[in-house]
C-alpha distance (Angstrom), angle and dihedral (degrees) to the residues before:
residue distance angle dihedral
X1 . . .
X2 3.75 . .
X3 3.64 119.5 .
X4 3.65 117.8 -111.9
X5 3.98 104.9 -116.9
X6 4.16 114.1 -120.1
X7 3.96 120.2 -95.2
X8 3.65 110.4 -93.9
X9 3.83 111.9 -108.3
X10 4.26 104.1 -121.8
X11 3.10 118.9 -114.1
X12 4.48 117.0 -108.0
X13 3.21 112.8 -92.6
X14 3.46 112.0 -107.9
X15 4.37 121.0 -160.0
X16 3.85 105.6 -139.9
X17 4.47 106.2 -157.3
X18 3.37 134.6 146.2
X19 3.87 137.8 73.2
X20 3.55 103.1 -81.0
X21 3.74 126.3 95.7
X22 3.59 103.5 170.7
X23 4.08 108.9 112.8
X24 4.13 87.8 12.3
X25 4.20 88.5 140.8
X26 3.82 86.3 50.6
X27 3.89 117.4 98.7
X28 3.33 107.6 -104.3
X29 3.77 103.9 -103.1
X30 3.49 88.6 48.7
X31 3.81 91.1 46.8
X32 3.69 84.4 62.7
X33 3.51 104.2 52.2
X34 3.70 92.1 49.6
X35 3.74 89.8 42.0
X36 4.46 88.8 57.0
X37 3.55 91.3 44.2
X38 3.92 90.8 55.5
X39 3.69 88.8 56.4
X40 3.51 93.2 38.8
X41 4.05 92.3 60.6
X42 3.91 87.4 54.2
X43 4.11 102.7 30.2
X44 3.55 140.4 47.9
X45 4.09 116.9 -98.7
X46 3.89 88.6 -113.4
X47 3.87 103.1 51.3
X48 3.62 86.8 52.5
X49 3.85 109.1 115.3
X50 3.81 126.6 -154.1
X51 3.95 91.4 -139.6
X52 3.98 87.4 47.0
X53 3.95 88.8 55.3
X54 3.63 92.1 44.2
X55 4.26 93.9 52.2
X56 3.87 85.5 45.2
X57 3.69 97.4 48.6
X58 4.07 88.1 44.7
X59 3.71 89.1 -124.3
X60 3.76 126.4 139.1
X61 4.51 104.6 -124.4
X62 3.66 87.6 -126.8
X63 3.46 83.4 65.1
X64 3.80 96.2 42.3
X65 3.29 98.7 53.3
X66 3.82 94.1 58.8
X67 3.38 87.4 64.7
X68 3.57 110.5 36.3
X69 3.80 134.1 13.1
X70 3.48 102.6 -168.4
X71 3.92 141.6 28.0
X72 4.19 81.7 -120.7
X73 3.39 86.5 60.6
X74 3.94 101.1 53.1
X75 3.91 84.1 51.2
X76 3.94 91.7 60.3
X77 3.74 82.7 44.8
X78 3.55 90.3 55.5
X79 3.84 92.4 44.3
X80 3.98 90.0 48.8
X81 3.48 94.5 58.4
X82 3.68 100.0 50.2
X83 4.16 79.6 50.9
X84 3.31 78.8 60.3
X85 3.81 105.2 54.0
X86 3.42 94.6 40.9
X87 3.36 98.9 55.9
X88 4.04 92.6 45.9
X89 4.03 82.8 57.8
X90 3.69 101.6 65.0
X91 3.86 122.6 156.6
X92 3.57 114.9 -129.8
X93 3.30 97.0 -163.5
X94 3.67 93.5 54.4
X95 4.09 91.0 71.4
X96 4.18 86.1 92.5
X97 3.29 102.1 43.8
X98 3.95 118.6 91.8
X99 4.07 127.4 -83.3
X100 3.72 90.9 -101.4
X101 3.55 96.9 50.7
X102 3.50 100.4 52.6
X103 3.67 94.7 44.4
X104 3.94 82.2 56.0
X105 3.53 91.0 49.3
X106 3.85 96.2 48.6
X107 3.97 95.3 52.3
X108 3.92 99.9 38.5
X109 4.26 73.0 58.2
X110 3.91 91.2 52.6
X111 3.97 81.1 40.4
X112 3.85 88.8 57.7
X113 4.05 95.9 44.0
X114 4.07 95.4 53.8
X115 3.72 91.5 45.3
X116 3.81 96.3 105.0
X117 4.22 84.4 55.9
X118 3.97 104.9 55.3
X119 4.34 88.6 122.4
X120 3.32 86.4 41.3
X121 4.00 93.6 49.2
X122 3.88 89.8 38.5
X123 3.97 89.5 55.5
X124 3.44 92.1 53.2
X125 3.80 97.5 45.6
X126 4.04 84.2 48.8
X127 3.28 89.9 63.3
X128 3.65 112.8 38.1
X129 3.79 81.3 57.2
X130 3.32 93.4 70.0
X131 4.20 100.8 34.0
X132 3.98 106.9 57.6
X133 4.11 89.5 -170.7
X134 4.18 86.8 62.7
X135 3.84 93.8 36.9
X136 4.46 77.3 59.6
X137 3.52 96.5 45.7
X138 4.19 93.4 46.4
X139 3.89 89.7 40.9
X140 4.22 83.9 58.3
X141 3.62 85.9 50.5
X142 3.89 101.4 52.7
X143 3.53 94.6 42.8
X144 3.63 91.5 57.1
X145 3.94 86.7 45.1
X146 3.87 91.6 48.5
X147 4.00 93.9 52.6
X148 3.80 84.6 66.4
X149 3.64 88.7 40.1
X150 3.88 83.8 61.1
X151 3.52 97.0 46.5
X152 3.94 101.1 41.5
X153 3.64 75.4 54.7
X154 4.23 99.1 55.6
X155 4.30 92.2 -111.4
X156 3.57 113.4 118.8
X157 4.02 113.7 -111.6
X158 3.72 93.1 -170.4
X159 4.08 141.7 119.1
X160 4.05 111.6 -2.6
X161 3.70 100.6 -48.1
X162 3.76 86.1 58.5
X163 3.63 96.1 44.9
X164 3.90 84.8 53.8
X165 3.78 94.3 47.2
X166 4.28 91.4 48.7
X167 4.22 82.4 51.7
X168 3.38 95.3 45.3
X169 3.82 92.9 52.2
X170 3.39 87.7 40.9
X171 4.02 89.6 66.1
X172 3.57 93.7 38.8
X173 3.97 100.6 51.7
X174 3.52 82.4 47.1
X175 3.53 89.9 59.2
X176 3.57 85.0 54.0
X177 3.32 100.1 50.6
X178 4.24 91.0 68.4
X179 4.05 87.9 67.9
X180 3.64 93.0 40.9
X181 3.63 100.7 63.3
X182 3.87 88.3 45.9
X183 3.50 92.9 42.7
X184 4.51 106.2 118.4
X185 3.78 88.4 153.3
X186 4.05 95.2 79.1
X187 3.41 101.6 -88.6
X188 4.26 88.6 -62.1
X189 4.05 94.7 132.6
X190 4.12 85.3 38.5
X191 3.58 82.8 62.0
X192 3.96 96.7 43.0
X193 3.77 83.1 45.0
X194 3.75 96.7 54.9
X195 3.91 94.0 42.1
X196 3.73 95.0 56.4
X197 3.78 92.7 43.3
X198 3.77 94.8 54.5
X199 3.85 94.6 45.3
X200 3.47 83.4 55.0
X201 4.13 95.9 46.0
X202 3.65 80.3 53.9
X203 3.07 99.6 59.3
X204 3.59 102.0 46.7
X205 3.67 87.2 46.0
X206 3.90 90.5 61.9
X207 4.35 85.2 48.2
X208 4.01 71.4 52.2
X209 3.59 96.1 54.2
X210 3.85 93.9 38.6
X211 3.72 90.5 58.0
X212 3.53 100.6 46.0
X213 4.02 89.4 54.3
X214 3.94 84.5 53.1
X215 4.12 90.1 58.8
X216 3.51 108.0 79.6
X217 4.09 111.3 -132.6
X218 3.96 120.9 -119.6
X219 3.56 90.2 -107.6
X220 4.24 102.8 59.8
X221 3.57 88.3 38.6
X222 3.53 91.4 55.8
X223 3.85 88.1 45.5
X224 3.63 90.8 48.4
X225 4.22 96.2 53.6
X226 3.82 87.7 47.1
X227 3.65 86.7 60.1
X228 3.73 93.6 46.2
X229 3.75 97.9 49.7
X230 4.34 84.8 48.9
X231 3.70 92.1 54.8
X232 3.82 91.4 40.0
X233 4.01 81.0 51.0
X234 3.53 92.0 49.0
């Protein structure tokens, strides 16, 4: 006898009201995001309003605010679902190829996803040039960002090196970033830009490498005073 399948739980009620009509077949949430990243391409990050994103995304703020509490927030939104894409776009045939490569291939991909947003992208740099306490909160952001980065890419993002590694890429796509949302020329001195900055992460990862081997570990020195105190003893 086949088993009758569970009632579907409805969906929350959400009140649509405002002025704005662009994004009204998105889901809400992602209504939103697209809605701040409108007014991002034409406005600085601090003039943007909470109630103005709400009337553009044609959401009610009761609504809003169950989903995001900040305009800092619906940024790491934002950067979460481009995670997202990139990571559901994989190469296969990538898996061969060497660590830089496929970390090249993996953010030229991101590259290629946050196209449609270089004003948007540009505003935002704009203005965490000039306010240090955003330029923290967005750094905290990327890294988190690059560690998946990392690992969509086959490179370990874990325990301190990794953490150093996400930060460092962090800087560096950053870097990036400044050609990007000048780039006319299809993205040709994005890609320029991204090749030298990842020979250069290389090599400051092997200077990395290099000094970690020069630290001893908790283990050999251990080993080492143990055989100190036994000669001493002897």
């Amino acid at each position: 006898m086949a088993r009758k399948s569970a009632p579907r739980k409805s969906e929350p009620k959400v009140t649509r009201r405002g002025h704005g009509t662009a994004g009204a077949d998105l889901p809400p949430r992602e209504a939103i995001i697209a809605a701040f990243m409108r007014l991002l391409a034409t406005k600085r990050f601090e003039e943007i309003g909470l109630g103005e994103i709400a009337t553009e995304a044609n959401v009610a703020l009761a609504d809003m605010r169950g989903m995001f509490n900040s305009t800092l927030a619906i940024v790491a939104a934002h950067v979460k679902d481009v995670d997202r894409q990139v990571l559901a776009g994989g190469d296969a045939d990538m898996a061969e190829e060497p660590p830089r490569e496929r970390l090249f291939d993996v953010l030229m991909r991101r590259i290629e996803i946050i196209a449609p947003h270089k004003a948007a992208l540009r505003s935002l740099m704009r203005s965490a040039a000039c306010n240090p306490v955003l330029a923290l909160a967005l750094n905290g952001i990327a890294v988190r960002s690059q560690q998946w980065m990392l690992t969509a890419a086959g490179i370990s993002s874990a325990g301190p090196k990794g953490m150093v590694q996400a930060q460092g890429l962090a800087v560096l796509f950053a870097r990036v970033l400044r050609t990007f949302v000048d780039d006319e020329d299809d993205n040709a001195r994005t890609m320029a830009a991204l090749d030298r900055a990842l020979a250069s992460g290389q090599r400051w990862i092997g200077l990395l490498d290099d000094l970690c081997r020069l630290v001893p570990r908790p283990g050999r020195r251990r080993r080492r005073m143990r055989t100190e105190d036994d000669a001493a003893a002897a």
